[in-house]
Backbone as a ProteinNet text record, in pm:
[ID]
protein_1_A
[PRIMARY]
XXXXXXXXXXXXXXXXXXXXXXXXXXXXXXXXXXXXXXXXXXXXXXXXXXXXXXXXXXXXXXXXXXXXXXXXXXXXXXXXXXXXXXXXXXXXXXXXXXXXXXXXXXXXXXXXXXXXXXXXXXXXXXXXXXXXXXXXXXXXXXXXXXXXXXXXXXXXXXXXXXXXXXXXXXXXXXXXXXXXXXXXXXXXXXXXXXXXXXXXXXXXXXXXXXXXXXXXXXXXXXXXXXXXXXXXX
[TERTIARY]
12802	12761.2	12655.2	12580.2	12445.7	12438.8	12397.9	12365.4	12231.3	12179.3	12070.4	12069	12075.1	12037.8	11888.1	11825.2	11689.9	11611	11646.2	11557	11644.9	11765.4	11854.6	11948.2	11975.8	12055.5	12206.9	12291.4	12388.9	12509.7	12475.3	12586.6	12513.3	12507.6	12399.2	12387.7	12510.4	12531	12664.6	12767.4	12883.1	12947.1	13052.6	13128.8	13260.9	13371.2	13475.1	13567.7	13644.8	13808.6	13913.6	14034.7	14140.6	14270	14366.4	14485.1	14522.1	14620.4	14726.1	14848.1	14941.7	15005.1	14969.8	14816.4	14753.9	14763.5	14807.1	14707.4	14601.2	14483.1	14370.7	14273.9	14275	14178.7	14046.7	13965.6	13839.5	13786.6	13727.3	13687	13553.6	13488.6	13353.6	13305.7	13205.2	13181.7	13131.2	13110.4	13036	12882	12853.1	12772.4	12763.6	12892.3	12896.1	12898.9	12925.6	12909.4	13081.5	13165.6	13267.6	13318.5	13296.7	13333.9	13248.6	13129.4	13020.1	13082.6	13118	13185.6	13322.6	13395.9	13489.6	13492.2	13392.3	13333.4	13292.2	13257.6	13171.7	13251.2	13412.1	13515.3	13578	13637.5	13689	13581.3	13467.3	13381.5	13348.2	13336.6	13269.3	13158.5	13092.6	12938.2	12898	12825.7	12728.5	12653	12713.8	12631	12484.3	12359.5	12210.2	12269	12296	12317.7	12456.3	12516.5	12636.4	12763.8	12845.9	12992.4	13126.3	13176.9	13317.1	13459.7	13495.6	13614.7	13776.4	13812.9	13965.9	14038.1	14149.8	14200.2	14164.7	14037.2	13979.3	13866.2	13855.7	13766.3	13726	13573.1	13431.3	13447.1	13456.7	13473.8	13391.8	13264.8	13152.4	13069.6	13116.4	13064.2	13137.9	13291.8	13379.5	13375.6	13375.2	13383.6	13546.4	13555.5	13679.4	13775.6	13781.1	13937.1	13985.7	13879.3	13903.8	13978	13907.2	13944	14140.1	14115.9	14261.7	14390.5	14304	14416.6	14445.9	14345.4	14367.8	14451.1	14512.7	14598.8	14491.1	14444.2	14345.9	14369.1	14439.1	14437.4	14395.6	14315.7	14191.4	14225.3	14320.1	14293.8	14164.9	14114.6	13971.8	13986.3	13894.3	13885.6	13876.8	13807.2	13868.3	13958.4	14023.9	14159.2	14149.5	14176.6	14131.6	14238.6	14364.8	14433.4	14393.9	14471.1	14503.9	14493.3	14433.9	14537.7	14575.8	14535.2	14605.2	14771.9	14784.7	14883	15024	15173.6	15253.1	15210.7	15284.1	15285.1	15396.1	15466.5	15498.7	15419.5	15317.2	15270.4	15115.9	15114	15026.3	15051.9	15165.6	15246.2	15224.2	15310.3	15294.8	15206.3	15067.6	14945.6	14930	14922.5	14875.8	15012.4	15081.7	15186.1	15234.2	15159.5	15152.6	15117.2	15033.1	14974.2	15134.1	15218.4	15284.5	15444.6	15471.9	15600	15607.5	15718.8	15718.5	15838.2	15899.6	16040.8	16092.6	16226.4	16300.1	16244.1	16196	16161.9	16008.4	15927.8	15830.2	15887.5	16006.1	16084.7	16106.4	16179.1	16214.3	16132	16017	15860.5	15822.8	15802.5	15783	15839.1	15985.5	16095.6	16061.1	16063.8	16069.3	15912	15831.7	15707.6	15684.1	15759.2	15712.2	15857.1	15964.3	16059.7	15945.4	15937.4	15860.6	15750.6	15704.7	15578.5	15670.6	15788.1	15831.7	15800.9	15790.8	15705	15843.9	15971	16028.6	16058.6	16114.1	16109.3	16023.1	15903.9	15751.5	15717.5	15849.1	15767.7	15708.9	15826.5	15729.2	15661.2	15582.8	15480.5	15319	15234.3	15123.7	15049.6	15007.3	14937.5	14853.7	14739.9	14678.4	14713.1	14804.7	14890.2	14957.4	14950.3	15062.8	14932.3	14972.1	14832	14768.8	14676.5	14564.2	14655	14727.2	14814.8	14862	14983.3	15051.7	14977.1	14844.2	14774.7	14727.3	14700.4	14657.3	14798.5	14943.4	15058.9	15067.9	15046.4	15049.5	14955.1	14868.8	14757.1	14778	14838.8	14928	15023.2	15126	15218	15169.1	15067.8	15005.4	14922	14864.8	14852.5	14955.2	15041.5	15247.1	15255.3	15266.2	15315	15258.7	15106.3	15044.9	15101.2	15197.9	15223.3	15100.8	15012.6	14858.8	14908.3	14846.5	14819.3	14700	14658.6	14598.9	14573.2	14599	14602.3	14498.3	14429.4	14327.1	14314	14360.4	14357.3	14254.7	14158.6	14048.3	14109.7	14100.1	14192.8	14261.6	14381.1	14503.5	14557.6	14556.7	14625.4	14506.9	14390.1	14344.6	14426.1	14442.3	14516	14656.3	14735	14845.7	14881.6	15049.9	15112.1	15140	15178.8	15209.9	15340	15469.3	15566.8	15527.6	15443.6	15394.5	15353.6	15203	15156.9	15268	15385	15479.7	15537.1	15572.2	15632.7	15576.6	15421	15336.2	15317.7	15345.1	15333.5	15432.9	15593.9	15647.4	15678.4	15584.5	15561.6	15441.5	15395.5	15274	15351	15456.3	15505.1	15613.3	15657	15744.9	15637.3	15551.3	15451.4	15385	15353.5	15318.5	15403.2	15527.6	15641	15581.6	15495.6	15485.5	15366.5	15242.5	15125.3	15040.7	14903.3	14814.1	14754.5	14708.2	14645.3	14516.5	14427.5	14304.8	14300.6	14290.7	14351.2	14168.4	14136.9	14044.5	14077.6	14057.4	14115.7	14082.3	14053.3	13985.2	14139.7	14216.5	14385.4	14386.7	14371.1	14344.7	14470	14548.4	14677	14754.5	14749.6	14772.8	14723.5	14592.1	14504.2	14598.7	14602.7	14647.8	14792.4	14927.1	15003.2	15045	14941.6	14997	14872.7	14766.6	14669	14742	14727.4	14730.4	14564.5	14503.2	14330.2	14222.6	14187.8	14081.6	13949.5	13837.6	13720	13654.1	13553.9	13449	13342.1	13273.6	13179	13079.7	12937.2	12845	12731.4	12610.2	12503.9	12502.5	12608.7	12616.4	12670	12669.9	12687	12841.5	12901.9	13026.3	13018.3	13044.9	13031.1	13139	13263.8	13361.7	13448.6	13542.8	13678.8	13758.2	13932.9	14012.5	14158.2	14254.3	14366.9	14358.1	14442.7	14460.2	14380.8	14445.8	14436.6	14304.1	14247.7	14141.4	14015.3	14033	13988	13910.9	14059.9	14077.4	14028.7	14018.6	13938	13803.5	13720.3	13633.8	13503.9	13418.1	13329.4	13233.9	13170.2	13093.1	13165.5	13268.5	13339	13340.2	13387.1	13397.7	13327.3	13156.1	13068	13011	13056.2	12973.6	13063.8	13243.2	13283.5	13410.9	13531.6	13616.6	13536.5	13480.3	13419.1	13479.6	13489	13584.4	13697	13807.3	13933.4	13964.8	13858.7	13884.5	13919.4	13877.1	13900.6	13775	13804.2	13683.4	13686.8	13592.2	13591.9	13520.2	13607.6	13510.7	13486.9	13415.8	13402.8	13397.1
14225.5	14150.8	14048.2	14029.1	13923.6	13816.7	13744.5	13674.7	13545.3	13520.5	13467.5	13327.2	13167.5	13071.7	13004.2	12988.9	12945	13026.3	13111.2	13153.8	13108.1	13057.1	13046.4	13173.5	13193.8	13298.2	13251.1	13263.2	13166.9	13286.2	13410	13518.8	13613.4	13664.3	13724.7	13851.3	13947.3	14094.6	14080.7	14027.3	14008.5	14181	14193.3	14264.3	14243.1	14232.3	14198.3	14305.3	14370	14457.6	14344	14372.9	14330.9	14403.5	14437.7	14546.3	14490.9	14600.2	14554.1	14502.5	14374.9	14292.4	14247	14190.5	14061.9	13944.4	13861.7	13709.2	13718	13720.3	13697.8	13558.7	13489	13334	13344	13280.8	13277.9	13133.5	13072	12950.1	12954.4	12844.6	12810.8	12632	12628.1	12473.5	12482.8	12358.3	12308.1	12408.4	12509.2	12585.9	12698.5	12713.5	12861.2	12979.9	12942.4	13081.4	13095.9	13041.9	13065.1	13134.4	12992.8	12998.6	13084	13119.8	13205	13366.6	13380.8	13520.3	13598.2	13497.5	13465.3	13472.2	13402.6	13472.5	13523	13628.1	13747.6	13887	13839.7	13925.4	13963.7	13806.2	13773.1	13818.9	13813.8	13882.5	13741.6	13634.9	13487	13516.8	13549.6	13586.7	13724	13751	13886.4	13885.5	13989.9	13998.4	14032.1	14001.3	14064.7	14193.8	14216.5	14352.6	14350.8	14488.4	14538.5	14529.6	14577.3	14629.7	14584.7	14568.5	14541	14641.5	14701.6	14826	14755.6	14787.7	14730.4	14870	14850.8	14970	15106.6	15142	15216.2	15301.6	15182.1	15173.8	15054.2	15090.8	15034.3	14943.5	14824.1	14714.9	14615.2	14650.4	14550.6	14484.1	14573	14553.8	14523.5	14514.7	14472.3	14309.2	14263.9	14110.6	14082	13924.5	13852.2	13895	13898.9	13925.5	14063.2	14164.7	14300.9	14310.2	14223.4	14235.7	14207.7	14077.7	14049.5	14126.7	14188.4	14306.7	14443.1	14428.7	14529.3	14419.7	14329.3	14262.3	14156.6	14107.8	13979.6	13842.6	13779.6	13618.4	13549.6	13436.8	13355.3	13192.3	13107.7	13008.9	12894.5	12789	12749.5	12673.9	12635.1	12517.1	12372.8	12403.5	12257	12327	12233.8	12276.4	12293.3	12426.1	12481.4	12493.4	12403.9	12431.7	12350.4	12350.7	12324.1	12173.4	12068	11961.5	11901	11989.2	11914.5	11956.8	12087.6	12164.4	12109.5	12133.1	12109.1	12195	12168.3	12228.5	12360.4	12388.6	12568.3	12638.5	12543.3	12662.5	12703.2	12618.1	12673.6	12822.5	12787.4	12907.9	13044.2	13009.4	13071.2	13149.9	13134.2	13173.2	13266.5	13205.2	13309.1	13421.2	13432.7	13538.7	13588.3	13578	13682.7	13837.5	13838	13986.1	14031.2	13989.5	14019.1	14058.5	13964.2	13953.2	13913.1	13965.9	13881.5	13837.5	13753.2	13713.5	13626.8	13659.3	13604.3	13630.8	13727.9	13771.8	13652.6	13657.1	13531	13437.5	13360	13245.7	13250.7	13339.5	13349.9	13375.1	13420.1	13417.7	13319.9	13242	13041.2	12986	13032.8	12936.9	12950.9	13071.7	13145.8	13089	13072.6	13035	12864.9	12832.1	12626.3	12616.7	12682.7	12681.7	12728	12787.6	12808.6	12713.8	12675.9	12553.7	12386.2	12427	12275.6	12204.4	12257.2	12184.2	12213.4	12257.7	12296	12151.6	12073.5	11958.9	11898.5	11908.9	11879.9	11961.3	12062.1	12120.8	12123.3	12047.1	11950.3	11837.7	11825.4	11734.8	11769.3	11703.3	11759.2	11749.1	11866.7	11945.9	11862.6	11712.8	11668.9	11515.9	11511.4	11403.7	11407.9	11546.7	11546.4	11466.9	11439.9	11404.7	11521.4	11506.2	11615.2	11720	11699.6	11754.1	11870.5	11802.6	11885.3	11999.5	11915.8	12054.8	12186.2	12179.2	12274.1	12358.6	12255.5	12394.9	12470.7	12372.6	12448.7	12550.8	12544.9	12664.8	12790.9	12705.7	12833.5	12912	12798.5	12912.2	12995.8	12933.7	13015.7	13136.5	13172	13291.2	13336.8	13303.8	13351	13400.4	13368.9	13437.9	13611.9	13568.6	13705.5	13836	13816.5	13922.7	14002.2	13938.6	13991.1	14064	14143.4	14239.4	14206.7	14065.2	14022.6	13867	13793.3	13607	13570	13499.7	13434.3	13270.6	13196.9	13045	13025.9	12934.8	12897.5	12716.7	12682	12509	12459.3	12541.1	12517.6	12380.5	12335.2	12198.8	12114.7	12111	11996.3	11878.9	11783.7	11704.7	11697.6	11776.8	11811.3	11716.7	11624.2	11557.3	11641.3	11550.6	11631.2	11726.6	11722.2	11743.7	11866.9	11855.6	11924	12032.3	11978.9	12087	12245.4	12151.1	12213.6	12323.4	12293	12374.9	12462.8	12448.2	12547.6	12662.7	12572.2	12737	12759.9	12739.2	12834.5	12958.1	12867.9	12943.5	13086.3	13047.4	13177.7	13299.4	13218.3	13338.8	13387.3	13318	13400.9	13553.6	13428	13530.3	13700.4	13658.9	13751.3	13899.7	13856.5	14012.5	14067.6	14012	14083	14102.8	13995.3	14059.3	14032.5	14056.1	14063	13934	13838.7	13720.1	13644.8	13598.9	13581.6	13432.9	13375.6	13197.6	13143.2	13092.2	12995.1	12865.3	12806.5	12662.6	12616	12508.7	12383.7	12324.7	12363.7	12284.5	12390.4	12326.6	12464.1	12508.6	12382.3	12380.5	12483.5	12488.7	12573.2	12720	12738.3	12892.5	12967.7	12867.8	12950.9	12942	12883.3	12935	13052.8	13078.3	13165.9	13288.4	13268	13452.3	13478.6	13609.5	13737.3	13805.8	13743.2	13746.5	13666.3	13634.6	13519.5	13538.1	13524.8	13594.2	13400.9	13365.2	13283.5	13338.1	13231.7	13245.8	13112.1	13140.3	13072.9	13095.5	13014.3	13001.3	13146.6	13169.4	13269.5	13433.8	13433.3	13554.4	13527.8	13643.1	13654.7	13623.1	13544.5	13458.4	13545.3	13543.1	13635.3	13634.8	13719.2	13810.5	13771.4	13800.2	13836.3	13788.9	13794.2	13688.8	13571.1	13481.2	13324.9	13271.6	13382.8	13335	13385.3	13497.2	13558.1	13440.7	13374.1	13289.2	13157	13136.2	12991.3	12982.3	13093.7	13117.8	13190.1	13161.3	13220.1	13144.7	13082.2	13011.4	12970.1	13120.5	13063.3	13010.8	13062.9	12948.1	12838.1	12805.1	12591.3	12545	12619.5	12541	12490.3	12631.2	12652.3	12557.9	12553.6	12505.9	12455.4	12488.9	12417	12302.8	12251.2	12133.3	12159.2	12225.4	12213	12192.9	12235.7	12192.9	12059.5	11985.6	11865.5	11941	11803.3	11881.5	11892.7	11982.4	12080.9	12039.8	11992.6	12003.9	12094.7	12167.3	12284.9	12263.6	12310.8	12368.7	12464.6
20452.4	20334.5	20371.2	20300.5	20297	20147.1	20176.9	20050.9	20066.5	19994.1	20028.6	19920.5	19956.1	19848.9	19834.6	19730.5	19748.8	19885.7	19907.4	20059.6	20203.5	20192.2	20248.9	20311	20386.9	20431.3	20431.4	20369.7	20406.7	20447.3	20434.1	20531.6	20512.7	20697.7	20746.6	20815	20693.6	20734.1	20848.6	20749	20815.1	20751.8	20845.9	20837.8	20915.8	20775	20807.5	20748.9	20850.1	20813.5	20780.8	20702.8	20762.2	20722.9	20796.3	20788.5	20716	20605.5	20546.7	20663.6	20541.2	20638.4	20706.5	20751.7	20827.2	20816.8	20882.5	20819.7	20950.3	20845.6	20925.3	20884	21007	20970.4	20953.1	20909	20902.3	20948.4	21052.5	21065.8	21136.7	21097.8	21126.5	21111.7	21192.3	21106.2	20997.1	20962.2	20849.2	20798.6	20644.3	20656.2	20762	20816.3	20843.1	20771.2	20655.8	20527.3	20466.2	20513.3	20499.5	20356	20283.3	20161.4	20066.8	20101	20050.7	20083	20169	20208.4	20147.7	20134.3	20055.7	19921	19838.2	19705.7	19658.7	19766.2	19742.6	19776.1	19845.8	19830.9	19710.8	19662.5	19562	19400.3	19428.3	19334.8	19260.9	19288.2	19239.3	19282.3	19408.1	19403.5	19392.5	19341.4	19400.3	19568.5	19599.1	19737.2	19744.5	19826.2	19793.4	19851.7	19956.3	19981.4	20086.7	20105.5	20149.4	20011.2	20090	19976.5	19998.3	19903.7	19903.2	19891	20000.8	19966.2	19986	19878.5	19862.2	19843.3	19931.2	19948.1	19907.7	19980.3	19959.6	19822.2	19772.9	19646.7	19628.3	19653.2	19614	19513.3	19494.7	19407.9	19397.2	19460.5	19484.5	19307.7	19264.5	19105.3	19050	19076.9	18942.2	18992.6	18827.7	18856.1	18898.3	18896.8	18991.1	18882.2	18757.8	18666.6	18719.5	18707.1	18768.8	18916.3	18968.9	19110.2	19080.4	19002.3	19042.4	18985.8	18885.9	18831.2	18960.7	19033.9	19162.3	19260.7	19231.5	19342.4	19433.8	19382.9	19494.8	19359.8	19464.5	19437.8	19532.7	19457.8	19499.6	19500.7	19565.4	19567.7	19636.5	19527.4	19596.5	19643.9	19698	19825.3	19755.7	19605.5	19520.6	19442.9	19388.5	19282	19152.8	19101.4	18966.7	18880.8	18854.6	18812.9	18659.2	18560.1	18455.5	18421.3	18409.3	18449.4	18318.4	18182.8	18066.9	18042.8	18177.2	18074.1	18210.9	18203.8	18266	18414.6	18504.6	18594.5	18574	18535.7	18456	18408.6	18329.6	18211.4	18330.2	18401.9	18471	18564.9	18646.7	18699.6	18603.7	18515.3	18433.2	18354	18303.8	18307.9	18400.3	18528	18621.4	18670.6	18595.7	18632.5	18509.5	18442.5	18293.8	18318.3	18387.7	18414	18441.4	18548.8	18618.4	18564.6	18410.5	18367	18235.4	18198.1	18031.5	18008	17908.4	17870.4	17955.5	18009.3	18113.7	18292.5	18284.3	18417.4	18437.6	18317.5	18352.7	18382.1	18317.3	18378.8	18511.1	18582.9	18690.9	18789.4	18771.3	18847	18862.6	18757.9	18761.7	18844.2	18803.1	18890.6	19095.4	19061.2	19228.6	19294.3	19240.3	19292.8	19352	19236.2	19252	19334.2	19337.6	19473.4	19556.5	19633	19730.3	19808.1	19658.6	19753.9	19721.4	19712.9	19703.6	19569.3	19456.8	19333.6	19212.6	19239.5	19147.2	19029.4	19116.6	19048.4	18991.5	18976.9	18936.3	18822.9	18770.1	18659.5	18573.7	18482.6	18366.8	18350.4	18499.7	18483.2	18482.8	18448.7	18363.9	18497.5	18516.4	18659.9	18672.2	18613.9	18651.2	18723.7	18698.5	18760.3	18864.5	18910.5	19058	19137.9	19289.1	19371.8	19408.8	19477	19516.4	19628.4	19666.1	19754.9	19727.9	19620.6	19538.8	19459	19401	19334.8	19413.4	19491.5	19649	19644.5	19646.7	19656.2	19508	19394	19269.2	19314.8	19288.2	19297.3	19403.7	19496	19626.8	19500	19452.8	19360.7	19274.6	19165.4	19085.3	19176.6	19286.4	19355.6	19397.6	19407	19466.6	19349.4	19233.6	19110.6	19075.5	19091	19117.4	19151.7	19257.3	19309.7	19417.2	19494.5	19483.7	19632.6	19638.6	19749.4	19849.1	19834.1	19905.4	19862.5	19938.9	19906.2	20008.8	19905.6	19986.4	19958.8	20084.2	20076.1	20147.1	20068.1	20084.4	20103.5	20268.7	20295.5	20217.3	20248.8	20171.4	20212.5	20325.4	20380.1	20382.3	20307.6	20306.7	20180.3	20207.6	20112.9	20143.4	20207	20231.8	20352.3	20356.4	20444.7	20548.9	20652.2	20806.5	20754.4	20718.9	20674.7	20579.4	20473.2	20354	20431.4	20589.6	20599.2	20693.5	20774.6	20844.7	20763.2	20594	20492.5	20457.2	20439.1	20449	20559.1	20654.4	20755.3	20740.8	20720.3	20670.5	20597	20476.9	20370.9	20376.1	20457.6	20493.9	20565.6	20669.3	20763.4	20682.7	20566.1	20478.3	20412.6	20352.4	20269.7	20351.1	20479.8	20520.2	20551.5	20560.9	20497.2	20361.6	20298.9	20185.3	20120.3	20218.3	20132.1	20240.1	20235	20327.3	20289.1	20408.5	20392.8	20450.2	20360.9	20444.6	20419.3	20527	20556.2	20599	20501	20567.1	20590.3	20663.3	20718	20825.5	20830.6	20917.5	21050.8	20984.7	21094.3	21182.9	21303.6	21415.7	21462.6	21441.8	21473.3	21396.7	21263	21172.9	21182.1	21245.3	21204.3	21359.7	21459.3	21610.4	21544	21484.3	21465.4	21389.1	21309	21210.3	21177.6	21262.4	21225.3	21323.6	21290.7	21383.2	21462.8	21391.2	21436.3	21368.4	21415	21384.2	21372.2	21284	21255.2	21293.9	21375.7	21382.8	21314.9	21231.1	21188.1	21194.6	21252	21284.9	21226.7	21152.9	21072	20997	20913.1	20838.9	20906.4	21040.1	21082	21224.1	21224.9	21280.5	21437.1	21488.9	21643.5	21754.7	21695.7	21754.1	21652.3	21750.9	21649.1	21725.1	21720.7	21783.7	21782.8	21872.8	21886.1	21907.9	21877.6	21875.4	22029.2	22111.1	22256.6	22304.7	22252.6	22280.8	22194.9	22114.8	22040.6	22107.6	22131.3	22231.7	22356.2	22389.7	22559.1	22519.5	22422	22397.7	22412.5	22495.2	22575.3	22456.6	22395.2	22277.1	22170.6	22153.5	22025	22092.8	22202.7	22222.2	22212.8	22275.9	22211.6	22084.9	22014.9	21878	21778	21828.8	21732.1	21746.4	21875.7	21884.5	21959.7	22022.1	22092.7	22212	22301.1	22470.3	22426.5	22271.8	22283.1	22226	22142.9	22106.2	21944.1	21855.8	21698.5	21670.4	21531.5	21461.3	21302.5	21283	21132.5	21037.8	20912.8	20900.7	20741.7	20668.8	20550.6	20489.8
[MASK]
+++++++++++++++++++++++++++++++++++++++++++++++++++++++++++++++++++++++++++++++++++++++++++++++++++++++++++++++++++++++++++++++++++++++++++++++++++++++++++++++++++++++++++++++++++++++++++++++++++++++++++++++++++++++++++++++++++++++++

């Protein structure tokens, strides 16, 4: 995939697999293309050129609603939730495709358990803190049912404690759906991918395991720092 801004290259004929049942990370610094690559999975951008195959059909043309009726949920890197409506009816919304009646109840219920928000239901999604909205929006992609979850820095905003529940919550998730983790907590990406994609001035730097990652000479320079911290976007 390629994409080009003002004459900008901002992803530069990447090519990325990832197995079903993965969590696979994606990290880079700041303007590595991350989030540009990412929306051009999810079908928020158009690519200039290359394709998008989801389980084996060409989806480079269907826009993002399409996509998500084929199983891809998209949480963003800012928070798109609702904030006039409760924190249920938001859940809820996004797990309509999925259920109706009582069984939508129990989709609600089962989701904001999960990210810790059950008690938070009937409060108006724009009032939780910035934190909390990051796990709403995790649940509202949990509700989905999606055959592929994509967290775009899920623990930014998120407490030390909050972010610990979260990796729980991923290594639960990953028994059941395939996951593409972008995120800046390194601490977080080496506990929980199974392979790790670097990405540098738009194009793919290395691949691999946590450990194959971490001992990887051009990544420390390019972007863990020798092992210190990394800040990414």
């Amino acid at each position: 995939l390629s994409r080009d801004f003002d004459g900008l290259r901002a992803v530069d004929g990447v090519d990325l697999d990832i197995d079903t049942g993965e969590v696979r990370a994606l990290i880079g610094p700041n303007g590595a293309g991350k989030t540009t690559l990412v929306g051009m999975i999810a079908g928020r951008i158009a690519p200039d050129a290359g394709h998008v195959t989801f389980d084996g059909q060409d989806i480079t043309r269907l826009p993002a609603h399409r996509r998500m009726r084929l199983g891809m949920a998209y949480t963003f890197q800012i928070t798109s939730v609702f904030a006039g409506l409760p924190v249920a009816e938001n859940v809820a919304l996004a797990a309509r495709r999925q259920a109706r009646g009582a069984a939508l109840g129990r989709a609600v219920a089962t989701a904001l358990d999960r990210v810790g928000l059950r008690d938070r239901a009937d409060e108006m999604a724009g009032d939780l803190a910035y934190g909390h909205q990051r796990l709403l929006e995790i649940a509202m992609g949990i509700a989905q049912r999606p055959r592929l979850l994509i967290l775009d820095e899920p623990t930014q905003g998120l407490a030390e404690g909050e972010i610990a529940g979260f990796a729980r919550l991923v290594r639960a998730l990953a028994a059941e759906t395939t996951i593409l983790l972008i995120e800046h907590n390194m601490d977080v990406v080496m506990a929980l991918a199974d392979r790790i994609t670097v990405m540098d001035a738009g194009r793919v730097l290395a691949e691999g395991t946590p450990a194959e990652i971490h001992a990887n000479a051009a990544v420390q320079a390019a972007y863990l720092g020798g092992g210190g911290d990394a800040a990414a976007g």
